[in-house]
Each structure stands twice: as C-alpha cells, then as structure tokens.
C-alpha positions as CSV (number, residue, x, y, z in Angstrom):
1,X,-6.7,-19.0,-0.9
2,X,-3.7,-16.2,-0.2
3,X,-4.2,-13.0,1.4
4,X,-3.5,-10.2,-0.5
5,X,-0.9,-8.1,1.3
6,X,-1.6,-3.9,1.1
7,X,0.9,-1.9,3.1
8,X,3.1,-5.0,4.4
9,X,0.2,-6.4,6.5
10,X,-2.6,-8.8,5.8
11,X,-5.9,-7.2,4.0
12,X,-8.1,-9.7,5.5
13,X,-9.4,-8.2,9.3
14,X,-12.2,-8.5,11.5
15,X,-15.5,-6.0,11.3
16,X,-15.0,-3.3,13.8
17,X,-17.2,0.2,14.2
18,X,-15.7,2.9,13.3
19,X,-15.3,5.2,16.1
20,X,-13.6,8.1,14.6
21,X,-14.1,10.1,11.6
22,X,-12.2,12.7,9.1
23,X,-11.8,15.2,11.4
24,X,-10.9,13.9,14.7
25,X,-8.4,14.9,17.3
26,X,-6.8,12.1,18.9
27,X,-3.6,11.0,21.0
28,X,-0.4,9.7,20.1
29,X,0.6,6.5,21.8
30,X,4.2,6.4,20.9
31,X,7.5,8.2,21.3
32,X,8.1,9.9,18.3
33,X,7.1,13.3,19.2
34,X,3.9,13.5,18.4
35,X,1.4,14.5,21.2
36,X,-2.1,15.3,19.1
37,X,-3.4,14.3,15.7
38,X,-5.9,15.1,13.3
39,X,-7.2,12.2,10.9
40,X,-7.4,14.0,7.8
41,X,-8.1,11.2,5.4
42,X,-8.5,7.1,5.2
43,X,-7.1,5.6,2.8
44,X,-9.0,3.5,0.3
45,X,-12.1,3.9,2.4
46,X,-15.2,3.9,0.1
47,X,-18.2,5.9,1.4
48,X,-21.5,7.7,0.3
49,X,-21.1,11.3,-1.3
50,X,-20.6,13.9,1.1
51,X,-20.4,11.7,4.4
52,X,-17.0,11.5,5.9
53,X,-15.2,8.6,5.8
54,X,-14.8,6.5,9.3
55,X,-11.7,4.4,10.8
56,X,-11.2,1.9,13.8
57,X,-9.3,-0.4,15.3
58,X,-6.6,-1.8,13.4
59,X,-6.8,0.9,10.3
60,X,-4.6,2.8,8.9
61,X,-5.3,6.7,8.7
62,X,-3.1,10.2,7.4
63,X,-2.9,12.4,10.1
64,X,-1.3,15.8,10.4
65,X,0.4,16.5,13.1
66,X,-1.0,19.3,15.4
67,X,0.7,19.4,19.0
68,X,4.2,18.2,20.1
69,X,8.1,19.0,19.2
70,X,9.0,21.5,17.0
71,X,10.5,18.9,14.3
72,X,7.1,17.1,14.3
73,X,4.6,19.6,13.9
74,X,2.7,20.7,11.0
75,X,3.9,16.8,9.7
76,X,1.6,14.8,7.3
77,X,2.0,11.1,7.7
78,X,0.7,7.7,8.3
79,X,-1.1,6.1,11.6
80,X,-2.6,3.4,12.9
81,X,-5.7,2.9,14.9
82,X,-4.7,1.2,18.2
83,X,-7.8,2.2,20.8
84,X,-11.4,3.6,20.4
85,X,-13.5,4.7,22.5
86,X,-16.7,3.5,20.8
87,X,-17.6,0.0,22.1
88,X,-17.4,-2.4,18.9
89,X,-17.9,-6.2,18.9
90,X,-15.6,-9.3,19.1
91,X,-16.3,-12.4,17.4
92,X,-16.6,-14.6,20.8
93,X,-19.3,-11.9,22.0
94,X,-17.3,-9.6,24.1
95,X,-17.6,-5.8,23.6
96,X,-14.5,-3.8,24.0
97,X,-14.0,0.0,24.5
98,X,-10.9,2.1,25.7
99,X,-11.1,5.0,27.6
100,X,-9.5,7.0,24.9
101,X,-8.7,7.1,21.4
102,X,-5.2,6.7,20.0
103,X,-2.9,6.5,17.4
104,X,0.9,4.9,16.5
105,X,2.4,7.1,14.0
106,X,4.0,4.7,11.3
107,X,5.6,5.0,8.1
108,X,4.1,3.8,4.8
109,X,5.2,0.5,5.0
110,X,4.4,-0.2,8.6
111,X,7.3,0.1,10.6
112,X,6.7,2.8,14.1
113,X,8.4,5.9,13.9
114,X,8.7,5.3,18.2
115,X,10.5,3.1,20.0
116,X,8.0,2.4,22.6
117,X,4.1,2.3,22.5
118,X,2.7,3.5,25.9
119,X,-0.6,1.8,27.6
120,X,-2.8,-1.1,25.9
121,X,-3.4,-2.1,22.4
122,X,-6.4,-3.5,20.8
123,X,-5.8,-7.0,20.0
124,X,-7.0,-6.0,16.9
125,X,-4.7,-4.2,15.6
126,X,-1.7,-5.9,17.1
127,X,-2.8,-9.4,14.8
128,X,-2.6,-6.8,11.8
129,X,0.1,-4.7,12.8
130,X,3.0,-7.3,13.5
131,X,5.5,-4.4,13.7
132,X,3.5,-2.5,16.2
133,X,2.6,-5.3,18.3
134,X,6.0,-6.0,18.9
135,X,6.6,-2.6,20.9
136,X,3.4,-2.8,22.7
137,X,3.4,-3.5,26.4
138,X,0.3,-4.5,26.7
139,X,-2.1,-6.3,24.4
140,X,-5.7,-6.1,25.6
C-alpha cells in the first residue's frame, strides 16, 4: 500500500506526545534569522472544541516570527518540530527528551530557509524531514 505524500514528505509517522501547544515560544535551530517563535496554528490537527491544538517531533507548525533580524520579524511561515522537551516514547522502549524545544523554519514544501541546522535532531523528524536531515549535524 503507498504512502500518501502531504507537504513533499511521507504522511505515515510514528506516535509522539505532543510537547508544545498553540501558543508556545520556542527556538530557532537554523540560520535564517530567526531567533524566537510562536506556534500560532498546526495544520490539519483535529482536536476537541476549545482545547488547543498540540505538536511534536517531526510536525509541521505556522509560526510567526517574534525575535531576530529586522527582515525576519513580524514573518508568518512554516516550521518544523525538531526537539521537545517532554519525554515521549520510542518503539524499541527508549524514552527521549531534549533539553530544549526547537524549530527549523521551512517553506511550504519542505525545503529549510537556513543553511545550517545547529545542535541535535530528533531522529524523528529527520526520517520525515529528508530535506532537513540533510543539514543536520547531528541526528540523535
């Protein structure tokens, strides 16, 4: 059976707890300006009436753009989950958490606005993200 394919990657993924919600402030990872996000909606994310819709490893989120150069600011664009604090599962039994959270700023079809991705990304979303993975030093 083929994988459907929704914003140039694969839609099938593995189970992870969502460790950040509409809302949240969070790092940029990359080199293409940014310096803080907010997550201010994730896309095609169904939820319960009033209660915020969550995103983890490997998802992809619309941020706006709230510290770093003058050109990037006040932005709204695309991102990807690479770290999370929240300890979530893998499927050999290992539990993974990062000491931060922290986002790639991408655009719509995948590709990294940066040229370089700075400390470790969840293996997670490097299998989904192939374009990502590809700049990332380290894969953890």
């Amino acid at each position: 059976m083929p994988r459907k394919k929704k914003y140039g990657v694969t839609a099938s993924r593995i189970r992870v707890n969502e460790g950040l919600q509409v809302g949240s402030y969070v790092g940029v990872a990359d080199n293409s300006g940014a310096k803080e996000v907010m997550i201010i909606s994730v896309p095609h994310h169904k939820t319960r009436l009033r209660r915020l819709p969550r995103a983890g490893v490997g998802d992809l989120v619309v941020v706006s753009v709230k510290k770093g150069t003058p050109q990037m600011r006040r932005q709204v664009t695309y991102a990807v989950v690479v770290r999370q604090r929240r300890p979530y599962k893998r499927p050999d039994g290992t539990w993974v958490s990062f000491e931060d959270n922290a986002v790639v700023i991408v655009n719509p079809d995948g590709t990294p606005r940066g040229s370089e991705i700075r400390g470790p990304i969840a293996k997670e979303a490097a299998d989904r993200w192939p374009r990502v993975a590809k700049l990332a030093v380290m894969i953890v």
